[in-house]
PDB file of N, CA, C and O in Angstrom, chain B, residues numbered from 101:
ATOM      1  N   UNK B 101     164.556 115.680  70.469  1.00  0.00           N
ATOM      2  CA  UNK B 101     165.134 114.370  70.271  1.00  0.00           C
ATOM      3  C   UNK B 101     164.804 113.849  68.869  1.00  0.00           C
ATOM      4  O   UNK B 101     165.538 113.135  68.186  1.00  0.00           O
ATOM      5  N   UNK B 102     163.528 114.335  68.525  1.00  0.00           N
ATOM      6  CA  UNK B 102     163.255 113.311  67.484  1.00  0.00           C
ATOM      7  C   UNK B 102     164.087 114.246  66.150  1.00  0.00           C
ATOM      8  O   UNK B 102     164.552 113.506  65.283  1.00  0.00           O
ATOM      9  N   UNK B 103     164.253 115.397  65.975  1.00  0.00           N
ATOM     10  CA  UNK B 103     164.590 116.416  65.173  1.00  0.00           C
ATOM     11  C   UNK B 103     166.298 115.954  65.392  1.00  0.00           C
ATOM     12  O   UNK B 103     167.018 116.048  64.399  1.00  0.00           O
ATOM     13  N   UNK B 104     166.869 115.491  66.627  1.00  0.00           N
ATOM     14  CA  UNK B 104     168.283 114.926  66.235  1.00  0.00           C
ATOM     15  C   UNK B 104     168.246 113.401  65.224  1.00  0.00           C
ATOM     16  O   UNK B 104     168.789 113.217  64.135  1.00  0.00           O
ATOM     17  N   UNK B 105     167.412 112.462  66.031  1.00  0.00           N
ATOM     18  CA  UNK B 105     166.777 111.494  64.681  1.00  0.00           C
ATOM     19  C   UNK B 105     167.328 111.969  63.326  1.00  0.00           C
ATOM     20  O   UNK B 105     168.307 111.656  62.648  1.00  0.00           O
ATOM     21  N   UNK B 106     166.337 112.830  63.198  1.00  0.00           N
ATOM     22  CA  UNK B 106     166.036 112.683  61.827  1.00  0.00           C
ATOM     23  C   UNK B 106     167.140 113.665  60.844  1.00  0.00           C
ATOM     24  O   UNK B 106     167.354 113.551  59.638  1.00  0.00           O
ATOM     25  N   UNK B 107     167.732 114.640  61.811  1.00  0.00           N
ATOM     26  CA  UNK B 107     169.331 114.901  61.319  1.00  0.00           C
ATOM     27  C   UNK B 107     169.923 113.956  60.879  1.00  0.00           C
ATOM     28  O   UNK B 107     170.152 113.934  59.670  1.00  0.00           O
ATOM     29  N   UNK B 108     170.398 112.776  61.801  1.00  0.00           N
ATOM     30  CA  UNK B 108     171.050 111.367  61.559  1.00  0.00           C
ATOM     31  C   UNK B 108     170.613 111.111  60.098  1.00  0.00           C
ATOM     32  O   UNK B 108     171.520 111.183  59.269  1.00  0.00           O
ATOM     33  N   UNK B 109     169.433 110.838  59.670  1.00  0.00           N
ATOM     34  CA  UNK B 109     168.823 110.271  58.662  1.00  0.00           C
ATOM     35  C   UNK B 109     169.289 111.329  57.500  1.00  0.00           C
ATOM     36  O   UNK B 109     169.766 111.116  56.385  1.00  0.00           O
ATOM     37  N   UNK B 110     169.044 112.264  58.020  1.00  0.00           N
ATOM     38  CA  UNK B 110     169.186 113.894  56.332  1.00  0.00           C
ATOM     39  C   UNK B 110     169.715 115.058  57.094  1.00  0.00           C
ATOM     40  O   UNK B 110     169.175 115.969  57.722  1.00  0.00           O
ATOM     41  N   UNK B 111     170.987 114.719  56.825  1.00  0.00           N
ATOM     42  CA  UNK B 111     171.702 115.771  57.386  1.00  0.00           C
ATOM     43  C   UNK B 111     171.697 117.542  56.451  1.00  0.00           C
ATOM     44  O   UNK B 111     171.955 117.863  55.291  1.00  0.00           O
ATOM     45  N   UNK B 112     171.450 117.986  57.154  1.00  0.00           N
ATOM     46  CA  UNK B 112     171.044 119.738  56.893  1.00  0.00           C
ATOM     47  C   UNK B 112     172.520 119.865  56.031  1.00  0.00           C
ATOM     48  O   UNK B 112     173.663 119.416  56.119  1.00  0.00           O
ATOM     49  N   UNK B 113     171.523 121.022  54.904  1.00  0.00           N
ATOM     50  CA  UNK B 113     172.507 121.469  54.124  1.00  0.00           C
ATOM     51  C   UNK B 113     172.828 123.074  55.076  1.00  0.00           C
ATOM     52  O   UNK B 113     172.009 123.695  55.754  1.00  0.00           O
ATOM     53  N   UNK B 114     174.664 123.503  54.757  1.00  0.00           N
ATOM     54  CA  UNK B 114     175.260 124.384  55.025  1.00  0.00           C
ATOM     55  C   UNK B 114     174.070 125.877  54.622  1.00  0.00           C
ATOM     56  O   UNK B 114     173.633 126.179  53.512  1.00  0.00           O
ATOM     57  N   UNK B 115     173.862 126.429  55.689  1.00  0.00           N
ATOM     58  CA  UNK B 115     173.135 127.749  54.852  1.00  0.00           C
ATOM     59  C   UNK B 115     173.513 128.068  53.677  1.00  0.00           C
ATOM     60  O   UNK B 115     172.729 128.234  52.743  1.00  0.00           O
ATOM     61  N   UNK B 116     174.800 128.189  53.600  1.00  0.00           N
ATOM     62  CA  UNK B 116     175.154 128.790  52.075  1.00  0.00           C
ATOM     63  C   UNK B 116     175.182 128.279  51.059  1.00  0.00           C
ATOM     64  O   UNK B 116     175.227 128.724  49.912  1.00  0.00           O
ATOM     65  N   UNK B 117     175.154 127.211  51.501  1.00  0.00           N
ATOM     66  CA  UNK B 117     174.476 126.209  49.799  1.00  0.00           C
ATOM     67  C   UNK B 117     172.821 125.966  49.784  1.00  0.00           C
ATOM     68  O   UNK B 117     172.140 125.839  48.765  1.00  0.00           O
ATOM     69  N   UNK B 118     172.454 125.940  50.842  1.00  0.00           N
ATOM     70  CA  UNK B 118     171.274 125.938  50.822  1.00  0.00           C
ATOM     71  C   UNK B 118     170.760 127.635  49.989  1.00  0.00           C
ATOM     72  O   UNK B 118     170.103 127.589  48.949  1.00  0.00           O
ATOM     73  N   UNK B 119     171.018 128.517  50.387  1.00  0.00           N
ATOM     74  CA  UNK B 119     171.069 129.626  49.447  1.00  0.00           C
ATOM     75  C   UNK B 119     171.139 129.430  48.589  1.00  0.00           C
ATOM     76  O   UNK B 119     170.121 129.565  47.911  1.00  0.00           O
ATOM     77  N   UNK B 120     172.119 129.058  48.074  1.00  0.00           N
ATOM     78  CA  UNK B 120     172.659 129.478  46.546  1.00  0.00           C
ATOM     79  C   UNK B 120     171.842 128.247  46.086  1.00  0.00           C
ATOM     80  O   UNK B 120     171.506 128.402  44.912  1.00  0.00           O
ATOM     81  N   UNK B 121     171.347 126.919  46.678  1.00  0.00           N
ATOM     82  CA  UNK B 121     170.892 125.829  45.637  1.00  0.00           C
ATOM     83  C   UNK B 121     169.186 125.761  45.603  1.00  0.00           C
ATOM     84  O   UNK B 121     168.599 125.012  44.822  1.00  0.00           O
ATOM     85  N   UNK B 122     168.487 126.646  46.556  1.00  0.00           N
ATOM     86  CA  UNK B 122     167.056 127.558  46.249  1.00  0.00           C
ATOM     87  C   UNK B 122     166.960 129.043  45.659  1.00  0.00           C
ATOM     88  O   UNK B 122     165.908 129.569  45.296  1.00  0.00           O
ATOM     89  N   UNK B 123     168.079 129.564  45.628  1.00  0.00           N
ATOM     90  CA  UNK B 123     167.923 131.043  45.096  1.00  0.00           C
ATOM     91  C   UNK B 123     167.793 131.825  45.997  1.00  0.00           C
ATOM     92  O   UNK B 123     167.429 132.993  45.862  1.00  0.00           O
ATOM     93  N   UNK B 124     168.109 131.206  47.158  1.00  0.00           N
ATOM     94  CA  UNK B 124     167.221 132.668  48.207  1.00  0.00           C
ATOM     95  C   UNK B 124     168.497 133.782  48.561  1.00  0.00           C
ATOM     96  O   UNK B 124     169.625 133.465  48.939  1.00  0.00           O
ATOM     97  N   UNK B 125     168.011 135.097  48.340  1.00  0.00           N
ATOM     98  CA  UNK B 125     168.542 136.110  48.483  1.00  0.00           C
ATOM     99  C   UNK B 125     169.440 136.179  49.641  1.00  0.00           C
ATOM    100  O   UNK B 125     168.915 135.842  50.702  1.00  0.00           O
ATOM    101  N   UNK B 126     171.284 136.717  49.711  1.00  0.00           N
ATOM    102  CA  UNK B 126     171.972 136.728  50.643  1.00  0.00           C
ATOM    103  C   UNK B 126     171.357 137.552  51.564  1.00  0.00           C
ATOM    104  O   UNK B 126     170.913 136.991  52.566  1.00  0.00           O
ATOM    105  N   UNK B 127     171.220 138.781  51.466  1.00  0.00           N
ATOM    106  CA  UNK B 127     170.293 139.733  52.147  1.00  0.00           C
ATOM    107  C   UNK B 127     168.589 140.124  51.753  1.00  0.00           C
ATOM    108  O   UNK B 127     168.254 140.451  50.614  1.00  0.00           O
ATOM    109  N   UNK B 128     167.658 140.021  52.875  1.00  0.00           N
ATOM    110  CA  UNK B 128     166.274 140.176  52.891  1.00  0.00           C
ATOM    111  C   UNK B 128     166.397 141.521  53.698  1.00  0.00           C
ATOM    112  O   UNK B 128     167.452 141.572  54.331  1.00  0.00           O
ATOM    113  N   UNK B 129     165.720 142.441  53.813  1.00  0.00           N
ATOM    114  CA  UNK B 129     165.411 143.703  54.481  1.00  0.00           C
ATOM    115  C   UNK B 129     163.815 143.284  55.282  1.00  0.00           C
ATOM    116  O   UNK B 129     163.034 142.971  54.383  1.00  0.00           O
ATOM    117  N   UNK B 130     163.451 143.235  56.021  1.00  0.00           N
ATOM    118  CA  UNK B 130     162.585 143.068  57.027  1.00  0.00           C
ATOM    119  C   UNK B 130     162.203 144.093  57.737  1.00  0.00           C
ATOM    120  O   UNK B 130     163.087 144.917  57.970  1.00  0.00           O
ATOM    121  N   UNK B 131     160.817 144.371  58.292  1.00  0.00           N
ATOM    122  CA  UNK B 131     160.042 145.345  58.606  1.00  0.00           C
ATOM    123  C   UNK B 131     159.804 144.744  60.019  1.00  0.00           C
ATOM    124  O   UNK B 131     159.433 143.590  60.233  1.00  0.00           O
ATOM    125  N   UNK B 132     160.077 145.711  60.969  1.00  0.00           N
ATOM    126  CA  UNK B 132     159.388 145.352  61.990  1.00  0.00           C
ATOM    127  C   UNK B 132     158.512 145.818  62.839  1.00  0.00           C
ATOM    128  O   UNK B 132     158.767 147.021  62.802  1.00  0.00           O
ATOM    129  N   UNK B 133     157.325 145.633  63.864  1.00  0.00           N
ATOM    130  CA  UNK B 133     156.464 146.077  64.767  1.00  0.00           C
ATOM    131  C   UNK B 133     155.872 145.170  65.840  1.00  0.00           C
ATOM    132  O   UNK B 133     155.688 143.953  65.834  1.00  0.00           O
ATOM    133  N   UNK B 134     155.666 145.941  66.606  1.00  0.00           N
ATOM    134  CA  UNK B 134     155.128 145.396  67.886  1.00  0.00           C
ATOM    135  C   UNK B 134     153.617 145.571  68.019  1.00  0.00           C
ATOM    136  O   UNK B 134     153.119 146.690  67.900  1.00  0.00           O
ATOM    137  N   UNK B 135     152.835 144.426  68.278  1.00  0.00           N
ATOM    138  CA  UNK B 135     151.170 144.794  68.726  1.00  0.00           C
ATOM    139  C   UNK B 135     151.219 143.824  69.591  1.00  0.00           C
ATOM    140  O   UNK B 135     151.786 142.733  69.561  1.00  0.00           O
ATOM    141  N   UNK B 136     150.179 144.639  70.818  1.00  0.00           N
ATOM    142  CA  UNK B 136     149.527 143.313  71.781  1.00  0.00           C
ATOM    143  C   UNK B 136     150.679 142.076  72.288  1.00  0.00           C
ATOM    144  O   UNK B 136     150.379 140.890  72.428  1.00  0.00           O
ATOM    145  N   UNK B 137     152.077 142.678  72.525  1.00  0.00           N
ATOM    146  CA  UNK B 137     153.118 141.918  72.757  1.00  0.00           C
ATOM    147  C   UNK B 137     153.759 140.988  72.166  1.00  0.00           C
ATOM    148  O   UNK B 137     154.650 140.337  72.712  1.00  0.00           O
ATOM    149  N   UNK B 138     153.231 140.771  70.554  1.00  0.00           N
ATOM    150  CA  UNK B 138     154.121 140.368  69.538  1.00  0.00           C
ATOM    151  C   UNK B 138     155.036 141.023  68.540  1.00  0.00           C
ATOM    152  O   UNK B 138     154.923 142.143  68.043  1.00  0.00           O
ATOM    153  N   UNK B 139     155.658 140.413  68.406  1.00  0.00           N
ATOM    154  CA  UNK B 139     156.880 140.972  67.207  1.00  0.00           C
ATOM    155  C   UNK B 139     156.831 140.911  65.746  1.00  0.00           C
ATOM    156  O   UNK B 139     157.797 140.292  65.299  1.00  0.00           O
ATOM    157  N   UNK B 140     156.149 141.281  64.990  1.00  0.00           N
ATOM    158  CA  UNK B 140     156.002 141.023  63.392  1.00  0.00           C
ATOM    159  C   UNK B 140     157.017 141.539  62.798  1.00  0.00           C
ATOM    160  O   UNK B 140     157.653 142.589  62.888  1.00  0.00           O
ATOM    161  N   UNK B 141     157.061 140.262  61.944  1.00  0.00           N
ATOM    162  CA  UNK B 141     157.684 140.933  60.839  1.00  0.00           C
ATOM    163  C   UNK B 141     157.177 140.421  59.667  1.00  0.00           C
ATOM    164  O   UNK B 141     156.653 139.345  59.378  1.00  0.00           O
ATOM    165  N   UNK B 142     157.537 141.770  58.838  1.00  0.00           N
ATOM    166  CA  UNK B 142     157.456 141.178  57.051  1.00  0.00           C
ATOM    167  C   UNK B 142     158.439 141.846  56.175  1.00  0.00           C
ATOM    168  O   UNK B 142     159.374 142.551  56.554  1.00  0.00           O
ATOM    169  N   UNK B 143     158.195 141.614  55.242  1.00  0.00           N
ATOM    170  CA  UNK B 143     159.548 141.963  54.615  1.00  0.00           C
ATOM    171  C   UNK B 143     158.681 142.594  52.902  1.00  0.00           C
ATOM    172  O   UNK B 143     157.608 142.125  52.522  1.00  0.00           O
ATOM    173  N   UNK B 144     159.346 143.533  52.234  1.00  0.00           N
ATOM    174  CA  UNK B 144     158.997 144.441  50.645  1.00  0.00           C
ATOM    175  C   UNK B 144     159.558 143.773  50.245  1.00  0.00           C
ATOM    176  O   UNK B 144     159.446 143.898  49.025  1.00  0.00           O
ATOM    177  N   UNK B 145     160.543 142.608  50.605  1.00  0.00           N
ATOM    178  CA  UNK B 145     161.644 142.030  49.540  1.00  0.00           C
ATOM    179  C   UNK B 145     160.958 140.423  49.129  1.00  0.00           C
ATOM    180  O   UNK B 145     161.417 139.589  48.349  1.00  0.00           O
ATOM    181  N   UNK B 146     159.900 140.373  49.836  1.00  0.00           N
ATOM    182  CA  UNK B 146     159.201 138.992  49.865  1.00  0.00           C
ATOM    183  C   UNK B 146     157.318 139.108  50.203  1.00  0.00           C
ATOM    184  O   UNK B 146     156.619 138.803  51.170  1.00  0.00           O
ATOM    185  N   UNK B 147     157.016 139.759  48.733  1.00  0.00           N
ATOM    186  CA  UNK B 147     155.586 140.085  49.083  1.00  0.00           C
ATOM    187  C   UNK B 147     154.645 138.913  49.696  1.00  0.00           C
ATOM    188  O   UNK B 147     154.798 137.739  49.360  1.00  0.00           O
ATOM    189  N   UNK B 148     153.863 139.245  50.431  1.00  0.00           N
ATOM    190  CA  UNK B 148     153.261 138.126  50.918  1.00  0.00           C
ATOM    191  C   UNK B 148     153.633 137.822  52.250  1.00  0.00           C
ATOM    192  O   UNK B 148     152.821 137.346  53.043  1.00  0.00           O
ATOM    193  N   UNK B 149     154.839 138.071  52.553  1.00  0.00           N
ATOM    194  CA  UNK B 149     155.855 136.743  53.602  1.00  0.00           C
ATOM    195  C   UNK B 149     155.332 137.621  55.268  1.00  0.00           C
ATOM    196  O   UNK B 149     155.659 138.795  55.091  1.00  0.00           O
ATOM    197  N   UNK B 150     154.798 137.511  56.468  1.00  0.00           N
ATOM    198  CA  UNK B 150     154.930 137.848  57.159  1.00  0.00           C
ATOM    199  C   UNK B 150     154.434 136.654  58.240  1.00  0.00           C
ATOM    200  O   UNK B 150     153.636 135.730  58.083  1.00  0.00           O
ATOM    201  N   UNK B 151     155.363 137.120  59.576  1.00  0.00           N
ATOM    202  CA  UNK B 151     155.262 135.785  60.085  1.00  0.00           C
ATOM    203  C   UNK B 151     155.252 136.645  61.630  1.00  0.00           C
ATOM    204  O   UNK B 151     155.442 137.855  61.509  1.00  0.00           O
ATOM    205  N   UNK B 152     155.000 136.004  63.411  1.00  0.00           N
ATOM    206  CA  UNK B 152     155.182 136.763  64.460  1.00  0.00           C
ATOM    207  C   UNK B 152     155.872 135.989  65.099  1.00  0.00           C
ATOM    208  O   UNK B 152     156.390 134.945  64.704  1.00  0.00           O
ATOM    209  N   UNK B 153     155.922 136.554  66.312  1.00  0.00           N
ATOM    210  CA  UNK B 153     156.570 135.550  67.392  1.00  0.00           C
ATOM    211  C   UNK B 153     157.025 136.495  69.135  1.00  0.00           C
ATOM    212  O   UNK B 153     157.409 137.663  69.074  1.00  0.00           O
ATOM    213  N   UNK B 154     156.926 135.941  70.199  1.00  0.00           N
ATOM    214  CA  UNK B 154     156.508 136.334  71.405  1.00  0.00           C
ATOM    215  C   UNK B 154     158.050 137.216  71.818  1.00  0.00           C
ATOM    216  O   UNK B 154     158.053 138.224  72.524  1.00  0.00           O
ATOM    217  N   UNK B 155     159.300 136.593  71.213  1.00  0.00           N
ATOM    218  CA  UNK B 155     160.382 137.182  71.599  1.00  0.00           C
ATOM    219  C   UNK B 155     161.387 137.124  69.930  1.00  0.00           C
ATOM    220  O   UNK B 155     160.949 136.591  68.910  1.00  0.00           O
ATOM    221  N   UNK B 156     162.759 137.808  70.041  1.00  0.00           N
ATOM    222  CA  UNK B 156     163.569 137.780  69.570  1.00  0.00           C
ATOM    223  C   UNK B 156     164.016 136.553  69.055  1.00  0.00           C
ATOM    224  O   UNK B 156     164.551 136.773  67.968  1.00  0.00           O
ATOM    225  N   UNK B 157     164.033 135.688  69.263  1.00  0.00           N
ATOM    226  CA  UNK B 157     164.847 134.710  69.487  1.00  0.00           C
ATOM    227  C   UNK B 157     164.173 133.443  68.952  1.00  0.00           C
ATOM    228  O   UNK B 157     164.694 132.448  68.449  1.00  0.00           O
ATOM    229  N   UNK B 158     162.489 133.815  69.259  1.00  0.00           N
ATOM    230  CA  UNK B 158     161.677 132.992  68.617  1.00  0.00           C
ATOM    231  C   UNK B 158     161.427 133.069  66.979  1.00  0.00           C
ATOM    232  O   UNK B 158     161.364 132.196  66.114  1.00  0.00           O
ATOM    233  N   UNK B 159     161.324 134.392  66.952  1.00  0.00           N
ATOM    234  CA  UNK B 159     161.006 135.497  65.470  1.00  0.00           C
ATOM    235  C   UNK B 159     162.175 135.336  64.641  1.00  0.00           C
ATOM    236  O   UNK B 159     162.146 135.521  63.424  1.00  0.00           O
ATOM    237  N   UNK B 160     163.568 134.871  65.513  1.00  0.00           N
ATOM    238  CA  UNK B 160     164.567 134.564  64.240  1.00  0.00           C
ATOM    239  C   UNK B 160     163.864 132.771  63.797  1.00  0.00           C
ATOM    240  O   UNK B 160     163.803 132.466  62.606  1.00  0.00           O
ATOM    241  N   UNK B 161     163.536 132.061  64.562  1.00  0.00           N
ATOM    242  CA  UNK B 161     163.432 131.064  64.089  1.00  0.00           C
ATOM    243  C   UNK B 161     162.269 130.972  63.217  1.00  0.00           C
ATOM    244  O   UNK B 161     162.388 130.442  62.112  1.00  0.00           O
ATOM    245  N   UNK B 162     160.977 131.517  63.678  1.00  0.00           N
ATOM    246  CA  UNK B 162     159.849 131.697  62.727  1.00  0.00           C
ATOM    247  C   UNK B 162     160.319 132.401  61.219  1.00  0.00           C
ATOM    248  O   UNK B 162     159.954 131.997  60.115  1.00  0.00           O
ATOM    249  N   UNK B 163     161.418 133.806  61.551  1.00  0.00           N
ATOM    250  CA  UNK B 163     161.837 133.880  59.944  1.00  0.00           C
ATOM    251  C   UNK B 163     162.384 133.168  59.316  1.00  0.00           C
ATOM    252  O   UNK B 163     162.375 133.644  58.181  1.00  0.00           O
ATOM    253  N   UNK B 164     163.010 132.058  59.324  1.00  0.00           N
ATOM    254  CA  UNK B 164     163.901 131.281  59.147  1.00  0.00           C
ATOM    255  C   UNK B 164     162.989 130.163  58.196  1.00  0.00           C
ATOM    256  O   UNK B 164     162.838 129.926  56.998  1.00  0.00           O
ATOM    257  N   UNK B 165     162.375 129.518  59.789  1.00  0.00           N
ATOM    258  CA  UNK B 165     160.930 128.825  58.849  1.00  0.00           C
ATOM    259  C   UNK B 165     160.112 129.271  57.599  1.00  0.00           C
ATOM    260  O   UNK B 165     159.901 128.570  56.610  1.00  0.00           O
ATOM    261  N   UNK B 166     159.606 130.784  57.837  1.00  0.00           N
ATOM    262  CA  UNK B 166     158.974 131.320  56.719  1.00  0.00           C
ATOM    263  C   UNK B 166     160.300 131.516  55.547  1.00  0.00           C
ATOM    264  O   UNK B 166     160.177 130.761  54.582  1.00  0.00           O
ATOM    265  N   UNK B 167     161.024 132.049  55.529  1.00  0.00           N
ATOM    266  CA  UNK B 167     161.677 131.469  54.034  1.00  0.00           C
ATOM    267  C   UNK B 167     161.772 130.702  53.378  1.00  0.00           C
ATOM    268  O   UNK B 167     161.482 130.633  52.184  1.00  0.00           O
ATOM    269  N   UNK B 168     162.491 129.503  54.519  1.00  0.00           N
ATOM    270  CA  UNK B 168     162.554 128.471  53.944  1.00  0.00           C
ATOM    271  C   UNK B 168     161.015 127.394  53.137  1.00  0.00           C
ATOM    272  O   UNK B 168     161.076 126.342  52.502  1.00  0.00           O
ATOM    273  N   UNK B 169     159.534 128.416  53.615  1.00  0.00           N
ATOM    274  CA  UNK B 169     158.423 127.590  53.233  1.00  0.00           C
ATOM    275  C   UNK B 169     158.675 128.940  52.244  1.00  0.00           C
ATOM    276  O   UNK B 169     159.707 128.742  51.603  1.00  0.00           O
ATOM    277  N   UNK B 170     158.241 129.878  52.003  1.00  0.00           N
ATOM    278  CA  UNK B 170     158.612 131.153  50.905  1.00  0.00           C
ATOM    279  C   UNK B 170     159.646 130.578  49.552  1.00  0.00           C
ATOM    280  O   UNK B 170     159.706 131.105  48.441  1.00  0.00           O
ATOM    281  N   UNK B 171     160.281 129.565  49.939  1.00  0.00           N
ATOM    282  CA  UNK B 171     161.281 129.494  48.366  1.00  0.00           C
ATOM    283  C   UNK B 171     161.139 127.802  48.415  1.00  0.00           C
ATOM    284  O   UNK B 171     162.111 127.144  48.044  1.00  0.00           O
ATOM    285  N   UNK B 172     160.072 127.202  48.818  1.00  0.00           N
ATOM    286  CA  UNK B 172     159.752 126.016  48.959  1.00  0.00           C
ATOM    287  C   UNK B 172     160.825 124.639  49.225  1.00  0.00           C
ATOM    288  O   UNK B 172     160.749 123.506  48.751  1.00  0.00           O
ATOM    289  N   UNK B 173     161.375 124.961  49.740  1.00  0.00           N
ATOM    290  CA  UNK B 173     162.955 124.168  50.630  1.00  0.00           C
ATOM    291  C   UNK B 173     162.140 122.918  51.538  1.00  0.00           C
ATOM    292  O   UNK B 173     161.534 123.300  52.539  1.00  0.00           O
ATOM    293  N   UNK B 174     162.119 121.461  51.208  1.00  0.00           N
ATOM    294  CA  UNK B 174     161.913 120.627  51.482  1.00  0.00           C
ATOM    295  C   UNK B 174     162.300 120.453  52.494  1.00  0.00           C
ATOM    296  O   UNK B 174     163.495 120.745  52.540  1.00  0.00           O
ATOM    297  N   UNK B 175     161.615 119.837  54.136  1.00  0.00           N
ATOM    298  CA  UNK B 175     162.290 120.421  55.531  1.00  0.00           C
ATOM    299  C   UNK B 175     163.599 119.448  55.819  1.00  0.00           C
ATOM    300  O   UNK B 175     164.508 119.813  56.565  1.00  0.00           O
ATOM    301  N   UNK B 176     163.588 117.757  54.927  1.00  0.00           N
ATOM    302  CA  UNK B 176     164.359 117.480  54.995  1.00  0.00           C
ATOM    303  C   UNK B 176     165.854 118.011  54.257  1.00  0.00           C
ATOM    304  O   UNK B 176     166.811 117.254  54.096  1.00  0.00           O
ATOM    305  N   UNK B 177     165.841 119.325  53.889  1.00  0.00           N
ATOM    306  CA  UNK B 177     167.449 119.782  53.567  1.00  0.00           C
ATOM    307  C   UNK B 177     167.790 120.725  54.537  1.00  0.00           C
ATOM    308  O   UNK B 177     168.943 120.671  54.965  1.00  0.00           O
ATOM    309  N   UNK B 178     166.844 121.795  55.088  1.00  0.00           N
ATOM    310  CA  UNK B 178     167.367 122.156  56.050  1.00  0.00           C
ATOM    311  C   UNK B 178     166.403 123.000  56.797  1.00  0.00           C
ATOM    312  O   UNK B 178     165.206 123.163  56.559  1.00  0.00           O
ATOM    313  N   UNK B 179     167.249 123.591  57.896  1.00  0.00           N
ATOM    314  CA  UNK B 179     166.099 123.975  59.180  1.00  0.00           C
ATOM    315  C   UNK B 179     165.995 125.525  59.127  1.00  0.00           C
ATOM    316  O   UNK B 179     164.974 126.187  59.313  1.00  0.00           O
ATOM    317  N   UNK B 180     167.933 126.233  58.681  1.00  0.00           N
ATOM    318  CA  UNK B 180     167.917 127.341  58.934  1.00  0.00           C
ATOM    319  C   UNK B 180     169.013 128.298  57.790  1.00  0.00           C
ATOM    320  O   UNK B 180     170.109 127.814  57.509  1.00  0.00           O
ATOM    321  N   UNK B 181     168.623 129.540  57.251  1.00  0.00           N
ATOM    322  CA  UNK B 181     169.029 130.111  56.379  1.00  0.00           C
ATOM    323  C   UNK B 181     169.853 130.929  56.549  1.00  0.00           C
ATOM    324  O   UNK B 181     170.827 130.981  55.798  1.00  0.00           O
ATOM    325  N   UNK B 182     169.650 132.012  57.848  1.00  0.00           N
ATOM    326  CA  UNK B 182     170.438 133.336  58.413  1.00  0.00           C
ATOM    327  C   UNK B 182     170.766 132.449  59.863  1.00  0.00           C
ATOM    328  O   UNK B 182     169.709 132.269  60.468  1.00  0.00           O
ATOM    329  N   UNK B 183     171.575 132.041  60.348  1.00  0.00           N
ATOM    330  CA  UNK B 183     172.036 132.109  61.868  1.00  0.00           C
ATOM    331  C   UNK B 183     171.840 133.939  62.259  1.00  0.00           C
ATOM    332  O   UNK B 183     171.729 134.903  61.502  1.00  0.00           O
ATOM    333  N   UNK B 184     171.868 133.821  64.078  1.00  0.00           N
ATOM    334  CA  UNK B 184     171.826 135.090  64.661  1.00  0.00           C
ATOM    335  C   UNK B 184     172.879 135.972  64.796  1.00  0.00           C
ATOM    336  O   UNK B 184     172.703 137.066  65.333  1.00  0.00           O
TER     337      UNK B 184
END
């Protein structure tokens, strides 16, 4: 609820401008593995960047997050970079 709020207030930029107006790469290549029932990933295309998460579905949103903190994207422009 409160994340529709604050849409109202700063409405999310289009992924693809959000791309093109941080620099972030159309395509990232990502590494993946499983331990102890999590999903990691990291990526050669973004040293540093690795992030987990319990399912699929979660791990797109955690990558999503980690880019967008990776190319320093202020949370009021937007939430998400790659849809699924």
């Amino acid at each position: 609820m409160l994340n529709k709020l604050f849409r109202l207030i700063f409405p999310a930029q289009h992924p693809v401008d959000l791309a093109r107006n941080f620099n972030i790469p159309q395509q990232i290549r990502f590494n993946f593995q499983t331990k102890n029932g999590w999903i990691i990933a990291t990526s050669d295309d973004l040293p540093g960047f690795i992030t987990e998460a319990k399912n699929p579905q979660e791990l797109l949103e955690m990558i999503n997050d980690g880019i967008l903190t990776y190319f320093d994207v202020p949370r009021r422009v937007g939430d998400v970079v790659y849809n699924p």
